[in-house]
C-alpha positions in Angstrom: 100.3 75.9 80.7 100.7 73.5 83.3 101.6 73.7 87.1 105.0 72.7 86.2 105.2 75.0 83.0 103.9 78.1 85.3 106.4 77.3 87.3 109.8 77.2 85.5 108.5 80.5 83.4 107.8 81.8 86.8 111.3 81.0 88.0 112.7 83.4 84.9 111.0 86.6 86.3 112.8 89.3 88.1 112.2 88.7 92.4 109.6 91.5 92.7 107.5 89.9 89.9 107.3 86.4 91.3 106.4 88.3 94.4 103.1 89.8 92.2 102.2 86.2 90.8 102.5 85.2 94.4 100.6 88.4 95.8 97.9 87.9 93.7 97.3 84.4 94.6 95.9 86.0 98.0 93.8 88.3 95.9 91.9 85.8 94.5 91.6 83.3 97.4 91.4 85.9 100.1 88.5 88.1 98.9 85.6 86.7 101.1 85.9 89.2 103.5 82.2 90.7 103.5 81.0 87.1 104.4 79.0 88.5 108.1 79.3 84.9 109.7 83.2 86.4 110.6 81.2 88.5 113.3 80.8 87.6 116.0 83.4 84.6 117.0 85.9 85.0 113.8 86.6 88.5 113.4 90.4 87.9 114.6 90.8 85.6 111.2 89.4 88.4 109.5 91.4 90.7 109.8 94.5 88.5 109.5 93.1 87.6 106.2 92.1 91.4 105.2 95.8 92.3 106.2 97.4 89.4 104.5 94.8 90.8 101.4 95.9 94.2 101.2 99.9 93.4 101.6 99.1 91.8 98.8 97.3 94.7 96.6 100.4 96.9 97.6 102.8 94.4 96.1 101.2 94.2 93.0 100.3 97.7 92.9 104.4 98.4 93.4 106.2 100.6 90.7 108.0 98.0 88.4 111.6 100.2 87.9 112.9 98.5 91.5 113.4 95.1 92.8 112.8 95.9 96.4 109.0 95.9 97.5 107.6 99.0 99.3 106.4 96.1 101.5 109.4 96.0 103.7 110.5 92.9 105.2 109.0 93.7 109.0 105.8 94.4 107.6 105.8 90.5 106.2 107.5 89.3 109.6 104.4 90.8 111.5 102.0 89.7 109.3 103.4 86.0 109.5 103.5 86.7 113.7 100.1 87.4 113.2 98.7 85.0 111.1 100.1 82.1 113.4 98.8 83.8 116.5 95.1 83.4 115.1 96.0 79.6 113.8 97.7 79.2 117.3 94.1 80.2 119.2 91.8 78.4 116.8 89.4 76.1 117.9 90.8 72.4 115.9 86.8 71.4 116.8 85.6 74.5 115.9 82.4 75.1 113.7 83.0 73.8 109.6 82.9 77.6 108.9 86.1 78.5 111.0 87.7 75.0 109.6 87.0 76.9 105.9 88.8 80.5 107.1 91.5 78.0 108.8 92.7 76.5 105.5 92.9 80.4 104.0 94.9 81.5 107.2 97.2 78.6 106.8 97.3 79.1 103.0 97.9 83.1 103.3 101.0 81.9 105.6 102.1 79.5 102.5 101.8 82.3 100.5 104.0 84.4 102.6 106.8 82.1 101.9 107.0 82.8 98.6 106.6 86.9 99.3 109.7 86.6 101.4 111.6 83.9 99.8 110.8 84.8 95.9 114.3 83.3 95.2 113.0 79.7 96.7 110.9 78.2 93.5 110.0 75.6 95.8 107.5 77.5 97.7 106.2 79.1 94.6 105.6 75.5 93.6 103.3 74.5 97.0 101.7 77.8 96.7 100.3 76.5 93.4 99.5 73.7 94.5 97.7 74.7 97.1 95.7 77.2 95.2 94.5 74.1 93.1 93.4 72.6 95.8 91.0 75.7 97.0 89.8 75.8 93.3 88.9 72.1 93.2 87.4 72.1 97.1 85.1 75.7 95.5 83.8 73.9 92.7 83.0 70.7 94.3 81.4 72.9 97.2 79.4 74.3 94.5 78.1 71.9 92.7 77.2 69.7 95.8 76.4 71.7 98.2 74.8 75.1 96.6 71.5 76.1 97.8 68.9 74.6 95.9 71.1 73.5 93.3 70.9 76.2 91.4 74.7 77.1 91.1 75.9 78.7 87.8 78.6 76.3 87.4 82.2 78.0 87.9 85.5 76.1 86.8 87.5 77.5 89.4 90.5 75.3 88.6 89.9 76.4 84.6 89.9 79.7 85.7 93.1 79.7 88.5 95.2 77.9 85.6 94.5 80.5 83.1 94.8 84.0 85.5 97.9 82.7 87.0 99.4 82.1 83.0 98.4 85.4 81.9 100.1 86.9 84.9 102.9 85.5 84.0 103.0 85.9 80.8 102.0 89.5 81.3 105.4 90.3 83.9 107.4 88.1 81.1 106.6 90.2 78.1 107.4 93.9 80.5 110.2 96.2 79.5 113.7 96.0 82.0 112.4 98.8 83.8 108.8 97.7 84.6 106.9 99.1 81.6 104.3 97.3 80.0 103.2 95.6 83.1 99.5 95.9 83.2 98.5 95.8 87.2 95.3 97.3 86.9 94.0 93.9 84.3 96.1 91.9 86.2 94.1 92.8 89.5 90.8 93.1 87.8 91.6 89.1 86.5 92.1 88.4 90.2 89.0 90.1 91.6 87.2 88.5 88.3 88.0 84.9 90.3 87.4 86.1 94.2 84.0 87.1 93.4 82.3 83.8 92.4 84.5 81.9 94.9 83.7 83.9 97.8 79.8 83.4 96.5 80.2 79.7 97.1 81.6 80.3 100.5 79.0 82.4 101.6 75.9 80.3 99.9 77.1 77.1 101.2 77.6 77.8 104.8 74.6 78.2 107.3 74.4 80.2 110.0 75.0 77.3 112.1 77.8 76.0 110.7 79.7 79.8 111.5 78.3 79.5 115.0 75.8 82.2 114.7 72.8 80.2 116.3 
């Protein structure tokens, strides 16, 4: 399916499960968190991102018989608080590896939209679009800039396109009362993504571009 296709089916699905096609967005884009050039200067953004990350795990991980998240709505107010307070005290100059964890900061806080505001197609639809974006800027990182050239080329867009489709297809096809909804593949799809893209990430960026030297 298309963007646009994702989109209106996503718009049919009950407010908790847009929150899980949102919530797993951060799975896939927010899993480079054993990168070490976070320490010393960026461990702040880490663990922004790390909470922003597991919110997201528990909202996909939520029983499917209620439409109210266990995530409760001050838990995604604080997270917002403290996703801007690491934007705010970012360095605009900084190194090109804080510029990378930047974009997923202001991304997760895209994201977060959509958590709080499920209702709102609207920020579904630039959450999306966003995560496109990441996809495309991963595989061009990879094939241009991986050591030696010797990437094993990864489709991230391909691949983004497809999980966020089968999600939704997956929540569409679930019982009233949440049964059928298969979190575990849904997660595993997810983590399937993060792990190739956080690769590029950590390949492509020298030491000196995080700081470190």
């Amino acid at each position: 399916m298309s963007a646009d296709d994702d989109v209106q089916q996503a718009s049919l699905l009950a407010p908790q499960d847009r929150r899980r096609v949102a919530a797993l967005l951060l799975v896939r884009y927010c899993g480079f968190l054993e990168d070490p050039k976070f320490a010393p200067w960026f461990e702040r953004h880490h663990d922004a991102l790390a909470a922003a990350r597991d919110i997201a795990l528990r909202i996909c991980r939520q029983d499917g018989d209620t439409d109210r998240s266990e995530v409760s709505d001050e838990e995604l107010d604080g997270l917002r608080g403290r996703l801007e307070e690491v934007l705010e005290g970012s360095d605009p100059d900084g190194p090109p590896f804080e510029t990378e964890v930047v974009d997923h900061l202001v991304f997760a806080t895209e994201v977060l939209d959509a958590l709080q505001e499920p209702e709102a197609t609207e920020h579904l639809v630039h959450a999306f679009e966003r995560a496109d974006e990441l996809a495309e800027a991963r595989y061009d990182m990879g094939t241009e800039d991986y050591p030696g050239g010797e990437w094993e080329e990864v489709d991230f867009v391909a691949l983004e396109s497809e999980a966020r489709t089968a999600d939704i297809r997956s929540l569409s096809s679930a019982g009233p009362d949440g049964t059928g909804i298969d979190v575990p593949a849904m997660l595993a799809r997810s983590e399937a993504f993060a792990r190739p893209y956080a690769d590029v990430i950590a390949r492509c960026y020298s030491e000196e571009e995080a700081g470190r030297s």
